[in-house]
N, C-alpha and C positions, 0 to 999 in steps of 0.2 A: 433513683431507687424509690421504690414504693413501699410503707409498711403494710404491712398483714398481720390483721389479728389470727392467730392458732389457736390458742388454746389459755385457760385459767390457771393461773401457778400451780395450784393444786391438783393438775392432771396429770404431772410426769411425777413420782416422785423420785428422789435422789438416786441418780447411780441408773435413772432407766431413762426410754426412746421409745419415741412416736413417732407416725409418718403424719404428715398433714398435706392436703392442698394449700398454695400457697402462689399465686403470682401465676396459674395454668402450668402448677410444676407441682410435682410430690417432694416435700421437703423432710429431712429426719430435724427434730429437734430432742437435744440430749439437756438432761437437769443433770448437770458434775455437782461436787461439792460448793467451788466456787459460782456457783451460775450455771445460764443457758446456755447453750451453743446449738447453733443450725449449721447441717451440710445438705449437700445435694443427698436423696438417700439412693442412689444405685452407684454400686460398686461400678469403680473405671476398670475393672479389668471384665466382668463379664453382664455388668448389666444387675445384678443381684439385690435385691431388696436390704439397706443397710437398716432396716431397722426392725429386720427378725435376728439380726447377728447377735454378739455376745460381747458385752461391755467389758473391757480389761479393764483392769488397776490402773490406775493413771492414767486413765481418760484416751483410752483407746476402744475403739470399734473394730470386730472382728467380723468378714464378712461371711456368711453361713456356708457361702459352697467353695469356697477354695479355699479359703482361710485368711485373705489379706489383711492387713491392719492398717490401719489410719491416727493420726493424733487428731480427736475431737477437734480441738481451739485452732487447729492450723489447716488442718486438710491432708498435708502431709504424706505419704508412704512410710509407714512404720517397719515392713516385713511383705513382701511382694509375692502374690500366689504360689501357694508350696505345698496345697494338698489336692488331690490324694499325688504321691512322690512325683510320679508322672509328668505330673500339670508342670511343670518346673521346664521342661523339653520345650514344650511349649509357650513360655512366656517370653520368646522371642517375637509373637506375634502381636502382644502386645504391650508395651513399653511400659513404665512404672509412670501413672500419671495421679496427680491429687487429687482430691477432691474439691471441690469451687465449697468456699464459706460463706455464709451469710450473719449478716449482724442481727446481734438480738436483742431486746430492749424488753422489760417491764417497767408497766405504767399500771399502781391501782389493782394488782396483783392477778394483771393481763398479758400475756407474754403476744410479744411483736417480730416478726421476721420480716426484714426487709430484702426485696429482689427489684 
């Protein structure tokens, strides 16, 4: 794995999410209370940009166009496409899959993702 500089502490601040280039890939990285966290930022169920979505309580990511949820720190499936009601018929097509994590590291009040 490789590090990547993204961005200065002081660019996300607490409770928000940024896309960055990162390793020839778009990465989201999130500032929680405890820390950084980086995911892949496109929704596994339809490709969607996760970091226009909407930060839940307890460190979940809400995807803008269907609604899935993720747990930040793990990648996780929280709550599997279910808007608008419809989509629901359809998410036989495609399976409940995580999100890929990446580690995060500040050095010098630099933040680091490594891929």
């Amino acid at each position: 794995m490789v590090r990547h500089r993204v961005c200065d502490e002081g660019d996300i601040p607490v409770g928000g999410v940024r896309a960055y280039k990162a390793g020839g890939q778009t990465v989201a990285v999130f500032h929680l209370d405890d820390g950084f966290y980086s995911t892949q930022n496109d929704c596994t169920h339809l490709f969607a940009s996760l970091h226009k979505g909407k930060m839940i309580k307890g460190g979940q990511i809400e995807c803008p166009h269907h609604r899935t949820r993720f747990d930040i720190r793990t990648g996780s499936v929280v709550c599997w496409a279910n808007h608008p009601p419809g989509v629901r018929l359809l998410n036989f097509l495609r399976a409940k899959k995580a999100l890929k994590t990446y580690p995060v590291t500040v050095e010098a009040g630099q933040v680091f993702v490594e891929i």
